[in-house]
C-alpha positions in Angstrom: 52.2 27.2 -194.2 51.7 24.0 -195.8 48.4 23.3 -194.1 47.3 26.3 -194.7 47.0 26.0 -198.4 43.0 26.1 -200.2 42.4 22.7 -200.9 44.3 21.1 -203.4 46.9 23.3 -203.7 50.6 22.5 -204.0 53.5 24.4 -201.8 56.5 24.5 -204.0 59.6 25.2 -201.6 63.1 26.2 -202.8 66.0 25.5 -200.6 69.8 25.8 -202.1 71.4 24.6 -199.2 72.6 21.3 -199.0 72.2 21.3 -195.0 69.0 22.9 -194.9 67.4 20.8 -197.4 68.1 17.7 -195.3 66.4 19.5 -192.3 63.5 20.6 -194.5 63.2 17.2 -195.9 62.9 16.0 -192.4 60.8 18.5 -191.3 58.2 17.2 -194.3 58.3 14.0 -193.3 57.7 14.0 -189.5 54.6 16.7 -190.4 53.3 14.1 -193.0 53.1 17.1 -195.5 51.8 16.0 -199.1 51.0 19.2 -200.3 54.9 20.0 -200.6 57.2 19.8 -203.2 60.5 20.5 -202.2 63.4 21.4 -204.1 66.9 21.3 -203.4 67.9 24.8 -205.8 68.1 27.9 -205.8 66.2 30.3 -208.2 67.4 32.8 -210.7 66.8 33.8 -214.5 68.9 31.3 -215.7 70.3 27.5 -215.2 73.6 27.2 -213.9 76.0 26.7 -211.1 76.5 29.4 -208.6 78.6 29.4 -205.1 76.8 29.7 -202.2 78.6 30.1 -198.7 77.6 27.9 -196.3 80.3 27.9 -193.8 81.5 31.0 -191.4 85.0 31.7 -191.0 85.3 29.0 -188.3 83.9 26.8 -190.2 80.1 26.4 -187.9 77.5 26.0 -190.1 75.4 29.1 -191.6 72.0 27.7 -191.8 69.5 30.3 -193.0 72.4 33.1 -192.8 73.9 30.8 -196.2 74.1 33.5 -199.0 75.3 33.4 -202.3 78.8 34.7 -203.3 80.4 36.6 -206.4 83.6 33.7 -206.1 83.9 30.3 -204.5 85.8 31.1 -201.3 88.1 29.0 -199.5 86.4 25.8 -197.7 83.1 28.4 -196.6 80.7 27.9 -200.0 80.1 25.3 -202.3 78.2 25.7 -205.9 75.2 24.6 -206.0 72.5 24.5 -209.1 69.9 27.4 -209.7 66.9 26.9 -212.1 64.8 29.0 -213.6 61.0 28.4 -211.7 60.1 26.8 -215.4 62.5 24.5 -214.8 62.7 23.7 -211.5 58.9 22.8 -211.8 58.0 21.3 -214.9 54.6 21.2 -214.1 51.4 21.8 -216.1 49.1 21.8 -213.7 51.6 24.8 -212.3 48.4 27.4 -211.7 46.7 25.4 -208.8 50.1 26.2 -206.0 51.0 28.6 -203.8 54.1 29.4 -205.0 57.2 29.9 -202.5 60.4 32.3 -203.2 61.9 32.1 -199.6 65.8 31.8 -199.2 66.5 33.7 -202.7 69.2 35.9 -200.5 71.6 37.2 -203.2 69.7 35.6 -206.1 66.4 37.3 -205.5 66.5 39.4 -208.6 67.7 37.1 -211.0 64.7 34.7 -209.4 61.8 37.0 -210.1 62.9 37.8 -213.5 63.7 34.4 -214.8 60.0 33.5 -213.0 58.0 36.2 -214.6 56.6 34.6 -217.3 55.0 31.7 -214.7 53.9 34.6 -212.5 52.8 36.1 -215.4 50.2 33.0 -216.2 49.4 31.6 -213.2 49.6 34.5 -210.3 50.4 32.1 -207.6 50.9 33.6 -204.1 54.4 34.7 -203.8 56.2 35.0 -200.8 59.6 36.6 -200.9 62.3 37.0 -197.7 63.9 40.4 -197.1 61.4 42.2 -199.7 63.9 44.7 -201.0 60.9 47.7 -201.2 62.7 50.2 -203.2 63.7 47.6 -205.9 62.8 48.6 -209.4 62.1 45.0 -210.5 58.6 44.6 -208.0 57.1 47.5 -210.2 56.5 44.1 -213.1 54.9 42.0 -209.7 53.0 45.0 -209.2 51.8 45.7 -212.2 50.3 42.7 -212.8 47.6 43.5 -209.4 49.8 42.0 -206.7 49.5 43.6 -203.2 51.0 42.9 -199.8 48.5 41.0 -198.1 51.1 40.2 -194.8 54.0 39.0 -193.3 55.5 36.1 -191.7 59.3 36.8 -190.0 61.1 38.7 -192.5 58.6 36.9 -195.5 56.3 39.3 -197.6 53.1 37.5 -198.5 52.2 38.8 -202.0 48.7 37.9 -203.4 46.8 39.4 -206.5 43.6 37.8 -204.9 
């Protein structure tokens, strides 16, 4: 995805989970990706700590099944910070990236709503896992002239261009 960005542009990638960010980080590095900023939270419509399991109940790793929780449960989540996009980017040059919501899981909502002011501004290409279609909160990403313009996996590619 990342060398499929216009020229210029920046990939701003999201990851909560401690394991996975290692792996991502990785990833980055053997691909020589410049265009990618990744960042080890989640996203949501406020700062804070929330617990995100990580762990099955035997204790094997979760990878990209990792979800967030209501309560920290025995040895199978840890907390782990969520930012508001504003935040978690700090950016002014924020309008030239593609912007990336993958692995929101259980904070999805929260993420879009604390974003919505940067989407707002900058209509970055947003691409959101598990797009929940009956959801009242996509009528605002709607509204302001996104479409779907595809899908990669279980990732809808949202685009006002």
């Amino acid at each position: 995805m990342a060398r499929a960005c216009s020229e210029g542009a920046k990939l701003w990638a999201f990851e909560p989970n401690p394991e996975n960010y290692r792996c991502a980080t990785i990833t980055i590095l053997i691909n020589n990706l410049k265009n990618v900023e990744l960042i080890n939270a989640g996203l949501g419509s406020e700062n804070g700590l929330f617990p995100l399991r990580v762990l099955d109940e035997k204790g094997r790793a979760l990878g990209g099944a990792g979800h967030f929780v209501d309560a920290e449960s025995e040895n199978n989540s840890q907390f782990i910070k969520v930012k508001t996009v504003g935040q978690a980017t700090l950016s002014p040059q924020i309008g030239t990236y593609q912007f990336s919501t993958w692995m929101l899981k259980g904070l999805k909502k929260t993420a879009l709503i604390g974003a919505m002011a940067t989407i707002e501004k900058n209509r970055p290409i947003l691409i959101i896992e598990n797009l929940p279609m009956q959801s009242g909160y996509l009528i605002n990403i709607f509204r302001l002239g996104y479409k779907i313009v595809g899908n990669v996996w279980k990732n809808t590619i949202l685009s006002v261009r």
